[in-house]
VEXSE-348142 format. One line per 3 residues: number of its first residue (from 0); their letters; for each residue x negated, y negated, z of C-alpha. Coordinates in steps of 0.02 Angstrom, whole numbers. Last residue first. Layout:
NUM	A	X:Y:Z | ...;
REM end
This chain:
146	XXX	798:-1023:-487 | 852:-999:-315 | 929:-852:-328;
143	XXX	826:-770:-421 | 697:-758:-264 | 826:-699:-162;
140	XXX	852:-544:-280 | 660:-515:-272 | 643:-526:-87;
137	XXX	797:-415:-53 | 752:-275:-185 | 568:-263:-102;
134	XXX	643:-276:66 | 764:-126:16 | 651:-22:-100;
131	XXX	537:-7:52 | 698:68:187 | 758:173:53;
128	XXX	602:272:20 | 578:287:208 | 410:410:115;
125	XXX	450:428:-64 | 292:477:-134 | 154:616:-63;
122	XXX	-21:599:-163 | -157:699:-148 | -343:621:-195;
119	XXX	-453:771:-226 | -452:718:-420 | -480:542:-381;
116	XXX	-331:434:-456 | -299:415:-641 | -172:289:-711;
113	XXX	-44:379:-809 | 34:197:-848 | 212:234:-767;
110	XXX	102:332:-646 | 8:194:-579 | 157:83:-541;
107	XXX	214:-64:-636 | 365:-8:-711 | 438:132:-631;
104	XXX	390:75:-444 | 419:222:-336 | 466:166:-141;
101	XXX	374:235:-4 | 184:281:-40 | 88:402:28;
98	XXX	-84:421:-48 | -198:548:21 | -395:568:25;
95	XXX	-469:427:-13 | -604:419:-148 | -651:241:-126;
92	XXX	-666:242:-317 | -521:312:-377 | -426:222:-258;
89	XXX	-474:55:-349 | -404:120:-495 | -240:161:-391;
86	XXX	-256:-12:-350 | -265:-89:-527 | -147:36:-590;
83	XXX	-9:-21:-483 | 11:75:-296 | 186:147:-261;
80	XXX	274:43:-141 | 268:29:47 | 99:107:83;
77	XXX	31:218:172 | -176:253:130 | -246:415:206;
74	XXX	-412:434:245 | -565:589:237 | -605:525:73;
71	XXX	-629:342:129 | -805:295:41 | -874:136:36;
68	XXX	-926:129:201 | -957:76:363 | -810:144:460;
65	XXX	-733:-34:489 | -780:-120:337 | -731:39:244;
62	XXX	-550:8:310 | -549:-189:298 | -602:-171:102;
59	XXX	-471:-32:58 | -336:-113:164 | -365:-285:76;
56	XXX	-347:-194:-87 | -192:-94:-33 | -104:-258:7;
53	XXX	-140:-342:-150 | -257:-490:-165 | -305:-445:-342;
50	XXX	-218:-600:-421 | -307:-684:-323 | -230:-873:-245;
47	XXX	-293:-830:-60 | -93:-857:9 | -22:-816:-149;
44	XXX	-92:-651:-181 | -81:-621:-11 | -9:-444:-10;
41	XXX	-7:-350:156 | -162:-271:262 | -190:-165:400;
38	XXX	-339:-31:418 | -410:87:543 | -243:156:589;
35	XXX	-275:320:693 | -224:503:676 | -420:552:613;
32	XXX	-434:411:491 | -261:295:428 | -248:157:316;
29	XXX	-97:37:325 | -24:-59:193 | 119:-166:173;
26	XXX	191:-245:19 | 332:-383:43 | 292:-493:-120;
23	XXX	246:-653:-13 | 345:-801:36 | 237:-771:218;
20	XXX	396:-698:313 | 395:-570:164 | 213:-535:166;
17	XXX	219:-508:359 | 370:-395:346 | 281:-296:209;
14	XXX	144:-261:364 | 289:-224:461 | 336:-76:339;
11	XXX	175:-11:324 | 208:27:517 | 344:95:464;
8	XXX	265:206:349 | 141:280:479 | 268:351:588;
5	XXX	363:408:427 | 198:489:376 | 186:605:548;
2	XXX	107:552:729 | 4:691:828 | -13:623:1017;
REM end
C-alpha cells in the first residue's frame, strides 16, 4: 500500500497530540524509510528539562537508532511545524532526504534565519497546514489565558 505526505502528516499530528495532552508545545514528528515510519517523537522539552528535546531531535536519534546509523538520506522527516534552526542544523547533519513540514513558523523557523539544510535535502511545506497551525494556535492562546 503506497501512502502520500498527508498520510504521514497526521500521524505527525498525533504525535503533537501527545505533546499537547503532556502540557507540551504540540510538535509531532514522524520519520519515514521505504513507505514505513521508523521514527516517532513529540517535544519534551519539559518533560526531560532540555532545551533541545524537540520533537524532530528525538525522531532523528530514534530513527538512526533503528537503522544503525547516523545517516538518514534515504528518509523523510514530517513534521507539524517548520523545523527551528537548531533542528534544521541538526538535519544538515543526518543528511535526510526530505523535509515536510505543516505549518510555517515566521519567527522561529529555519528559514526566517536562512538556516542551511543539506544541499540534497528537499523540502515540501504546508502539508494539513491548517490542521498544525490550529493545535499550535490553541495551545498557545490557552496558555495566555491563564496568566
Amino acid at each position: 500500500m503506497q501512502f502520500d505526505d498527508t498520510y504521514f502528516m497526521k500521524q505527525a499530528l498525533l504525535e503533537a497530540q501527545k505533546a499537547y495532552d503532556k502540557d507540551e508545545v504540540p510538535v509531532g514528528a514522524v520519520i519515514v524509510f521505504d513507505q514505513a515510519i521508523i521514527a516517532r517523537a513529540h517535544n519534551l522539552t519539559e518533560t526531560l528539562t532540555d532545551v533541545t528535546a524537540h520533537a524532530e531531535m528525538q525522531a532523528y536519534t530514534s530513527a538512526a537508532a533503528y537503522l544503525g546509523g547516523k545517516y538518514l538520506d534515504k528518509c523523510t522527516l514530517y513534521v507539524t511545524l517548520e523545523p527551528c534552526q537548531m533542528c534544521a542544523g541538526a538535519s544538515y547533519w543526518t543528511q535526510i532526504g526530505r523535509i515536510v513540514f505543516g505549518a510555517a513558523d515566521s519567527q522561529r523557523g529555519y528559514q526566517h534565519f536562512q538556516t542551511t539544510l543539506h544541499p540534497k535535502t528537499k523540502v515540501t511545506g504546508g502539508v494539513l497546514e491548517e490542521e498544525c497551525a490550529q493545535m499550535i494556535n490553541k495551545f498557545f492562546v490557552e496558555k495566555r489565558n491563564l496568566n
